[in-house]
N, C-alpha and C positions, 0 to 999 in steps of 0.2 A: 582484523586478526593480526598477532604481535608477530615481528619476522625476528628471532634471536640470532644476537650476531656479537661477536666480539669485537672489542679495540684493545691496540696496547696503546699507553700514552707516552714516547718513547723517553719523554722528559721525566717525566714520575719514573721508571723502571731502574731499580737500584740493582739487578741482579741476585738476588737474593735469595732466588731460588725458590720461593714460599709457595708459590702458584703448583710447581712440578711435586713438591711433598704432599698438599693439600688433595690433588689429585690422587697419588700413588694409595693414600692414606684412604681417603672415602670410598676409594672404588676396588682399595686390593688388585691393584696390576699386578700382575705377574712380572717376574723379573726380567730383566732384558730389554721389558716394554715402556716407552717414553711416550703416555699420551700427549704429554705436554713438555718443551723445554723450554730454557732459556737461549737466545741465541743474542752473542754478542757484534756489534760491525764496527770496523775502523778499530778492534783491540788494540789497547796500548798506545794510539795516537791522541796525545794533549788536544782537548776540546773537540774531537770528531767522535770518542765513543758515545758510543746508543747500546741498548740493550733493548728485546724486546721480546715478548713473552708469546711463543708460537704452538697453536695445536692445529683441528680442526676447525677452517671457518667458516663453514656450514655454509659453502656458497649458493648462490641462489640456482645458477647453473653448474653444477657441480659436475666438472669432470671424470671422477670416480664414476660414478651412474652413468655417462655417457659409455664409459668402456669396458664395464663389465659383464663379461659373458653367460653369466647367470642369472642378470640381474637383481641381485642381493640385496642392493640399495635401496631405501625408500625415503622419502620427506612425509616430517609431519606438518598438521596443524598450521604449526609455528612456526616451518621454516626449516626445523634440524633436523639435518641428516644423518639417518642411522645405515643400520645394516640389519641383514641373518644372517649369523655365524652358521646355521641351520643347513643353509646354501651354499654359503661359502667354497671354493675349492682352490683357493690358496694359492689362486694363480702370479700374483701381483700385479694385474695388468695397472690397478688402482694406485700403487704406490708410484709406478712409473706416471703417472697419469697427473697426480696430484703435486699443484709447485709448491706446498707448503708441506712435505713429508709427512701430513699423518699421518697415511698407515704402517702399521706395525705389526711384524709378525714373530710370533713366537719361536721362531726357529727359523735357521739358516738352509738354503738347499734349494735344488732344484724345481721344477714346475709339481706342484701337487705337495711337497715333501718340507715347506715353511710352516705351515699349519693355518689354521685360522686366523683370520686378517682382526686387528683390533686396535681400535680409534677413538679418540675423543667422542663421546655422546651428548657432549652438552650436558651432563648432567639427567638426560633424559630416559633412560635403562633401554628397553627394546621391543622385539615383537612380542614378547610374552606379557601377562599378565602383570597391572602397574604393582609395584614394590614387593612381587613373591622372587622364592630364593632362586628359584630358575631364572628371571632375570637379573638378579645383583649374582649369581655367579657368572654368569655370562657375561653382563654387560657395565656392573657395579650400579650403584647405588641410583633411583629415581626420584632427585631433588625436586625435581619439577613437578612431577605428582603430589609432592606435598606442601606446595607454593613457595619451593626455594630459589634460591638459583645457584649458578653453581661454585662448588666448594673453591675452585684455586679461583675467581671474582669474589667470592665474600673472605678471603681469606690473604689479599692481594693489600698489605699492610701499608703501602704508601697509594693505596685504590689506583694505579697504573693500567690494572687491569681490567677491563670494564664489560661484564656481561647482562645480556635482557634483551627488552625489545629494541632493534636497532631504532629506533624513530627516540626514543629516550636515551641511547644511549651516543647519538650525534648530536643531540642538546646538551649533553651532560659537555662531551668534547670541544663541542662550540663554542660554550661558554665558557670554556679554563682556555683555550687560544684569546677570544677577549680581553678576557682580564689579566692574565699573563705578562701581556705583551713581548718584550723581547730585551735581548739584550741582558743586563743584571736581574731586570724585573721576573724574567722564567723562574727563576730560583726566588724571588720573594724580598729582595734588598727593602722594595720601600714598604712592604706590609711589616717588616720584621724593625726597618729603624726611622718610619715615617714617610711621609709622601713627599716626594720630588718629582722635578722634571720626567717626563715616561721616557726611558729605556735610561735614563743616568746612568753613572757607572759608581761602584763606593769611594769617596773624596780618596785624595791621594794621599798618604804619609809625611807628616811635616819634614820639612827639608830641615837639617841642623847647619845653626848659623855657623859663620866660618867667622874667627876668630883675627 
């Protein structure tokens, strides 16, 4: 059975923001709510930025489930972790719980009074029935029932973003570290003006003669 899981590739990720529209767009989030962002590290420092495309990542032990008082949480199948909004009571135990911020809640306020907790689904909709409107109001749209995957991964224009079964999607990763290699070659110097030396660096600017 496939365990779905996401990567960011933090070398592909241009910022771009296309992953967080793609979402907002398929699944109709309500406003306020960021299933998915971009988050940038080292801003503004020459050669140390990264960028890297963060939602829910469907961990295998997933901390949310450990400490939620309702137990609201369930795994499917596959691996991804949903929710019952049904359940729900909007404690945040989950948001404090989770190191990567997915949960989102609708509103600001005290214990009870944020509203129903809403997260990245992997594209997968929910407890209710696959692709009826009770679950795409709830929970947006169920790609996966229809042999997709999901929208900000198929929509992810330099593929940075990489969603499915983790077992294919650490070979997909594997092999661009491979070939990559390092140095000029991450960005494509000798794919783009021939092959050289591995990690080379582009020939230096002829020096003008001195007279």
């Amino acid at each position: 059975m496939a365990r779905m899981k996401f990567l960011c590739d933090a070398e592909r990720c241009i910022e771009c923001n296309g992953c967080v529209t793609a979402c907002k767009n398929e699944n109709e989030v309500p406003w306020g709510v960021n299933r998915r962002r971009v988050v940038t590290i080292n801003d503004g420092v020459v050669g140390a930025e990264k960028s890297i495309s963060v939602a829910c990542m469907h961990c295998s032990d997933a901390p949310c489930m450990a400490v939620c008082p309702v137990d609201c949480f369930y795994k499917t199948e596959d691996g991804v972790v949903l929710h019952d909004k049904d359940l729900c009571i909007g404690c945040g135990y989950c948001f404090y719980a989770c190191p990567f911020g997915a949960p989102q809640f609708p509103q600001a306020g005290a214990f009870g009074l944020r509203g129903k907790m809403d997260k990245c689904t992997f594209c997968a909709g929910g407890p209710e029935a696959d692709r009826s409107e009770a679950e795409f109001s709830k929970y947006g749209r169920n790609r996966l029932s229809e042999g997709k995957l999901p929208a900000c991964a198929e929509m992810c224009s330099t593929k940075a973003l990489l969603g499915g079964d983790g077992d294919v999607v650490a070979d997909i990763y594997r092999e661009r570290v491979l070939r990559r290699g390092k140095g000029s070659e991450v960005w494509g110097w000798g794919t783009a003006y021939g092959p050289g030396a591995p990690g080379a660096q582009p020939p230096a600017a002829p020096q003008g003669r001195k007279s």
